[in-house]
C-alpha angles and dihedrals in degrees: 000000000000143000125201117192122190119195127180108193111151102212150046111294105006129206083216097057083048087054105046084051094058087052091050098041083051097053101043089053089063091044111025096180101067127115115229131202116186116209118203110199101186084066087058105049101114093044090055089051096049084040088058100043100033101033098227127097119225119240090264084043098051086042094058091040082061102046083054102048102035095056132095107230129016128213103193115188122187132174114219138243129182095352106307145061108306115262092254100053088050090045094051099052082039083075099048110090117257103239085046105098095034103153098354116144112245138181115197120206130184140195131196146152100263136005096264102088096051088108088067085083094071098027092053117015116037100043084053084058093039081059087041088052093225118140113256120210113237107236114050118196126220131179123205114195087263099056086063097116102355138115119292111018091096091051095058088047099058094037093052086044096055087052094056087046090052091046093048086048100245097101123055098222112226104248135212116257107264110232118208105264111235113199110245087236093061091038082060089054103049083055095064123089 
């Protein structure tokens, strides 16, 4: 099984690069036996630009394309700027083919300056995933400066992880009690005197 994890920090070193290690510790410690290739985006920038304008991927480029698309289960991190996913994390998935990433478990992880811009996360990129079809884990971790060492990030990691472990199908989800379904017509009726 593999595990492809694309991070687009800009700098050295990145918290989103951090952040996309802990996801991935987490995961593999749940599932020991998969493989995982890290994609650094910021190593591919000019690849991704020629790729726009000219249509073809370079051999680093192509590489990366096909980690992406050949594994099992994606963690994609982004820091973000103005309010949404960075340039080079949407131009990088811009060159994957659309139909690429079609039911492919994804967990989608976000950094940023301030708490803020932790909706990002559900107005950006999940809905460009949700175009993509790929399947979203539900919950989505970000990490403002201030959650570096605090209560709770730990706790969204390895929740996020065990529900890419669960979509890969290494991990069994824990699952809401089903209720028995009555049907509204019958609910109605039990109303009545």
């Amino acid at each position: 099984m593999k595990l492809a994890v694309v991070s687009a920090g800009l700098s050295l070193p990145s918290s989103t690069r951090l952040l996309a290690d802990r996801l991935t510790s987490a995961l593999v410690e749940r599932a020991p036996e998969v493989e995982v290739e890290v994609i650094e985006l910021r190593d591919l920038a000019v690849d991704i630009a020629n790729n726009l304008v000219t249509g073809f991927p370079a051999t680093r480029l192509r590489a990366a394309i096909d980690a992406v698309t050949e594994a099992d289960g994606l963690i994609a991190v982004s820091p973000i700027f103005t309010a949404s996913y960075s340039g080079l994390f949407k131009s990088f998935f811009d060159v994957i083919d659309n139909d690429a990433l079609v039911g492919k478990p994804v967990l989608i992880a976000a950094t940023g300056g301030t708490a803020r811009h932790s909706l990002a996360l559900e107005h950006a990129l999940r809905p460009m995933f949700a175009y993509l079809r790929a399947v979203v884990a539900p919950t989505a971790v970000y990490a403002a400066s201030e959650d570096w060492g605090a209560e709770g990030l730990s706790e969204r990691i390895e929740r996020a992880a065990a529900e890419l472990a669960g979509l890969m199908g290494k991990e069994q989800p824990v699952r809401a009690r089903e209720d028995e379904v009555v049907p509204f017509e019958q609910q109605l009726a039990a109303l009545r005197p």
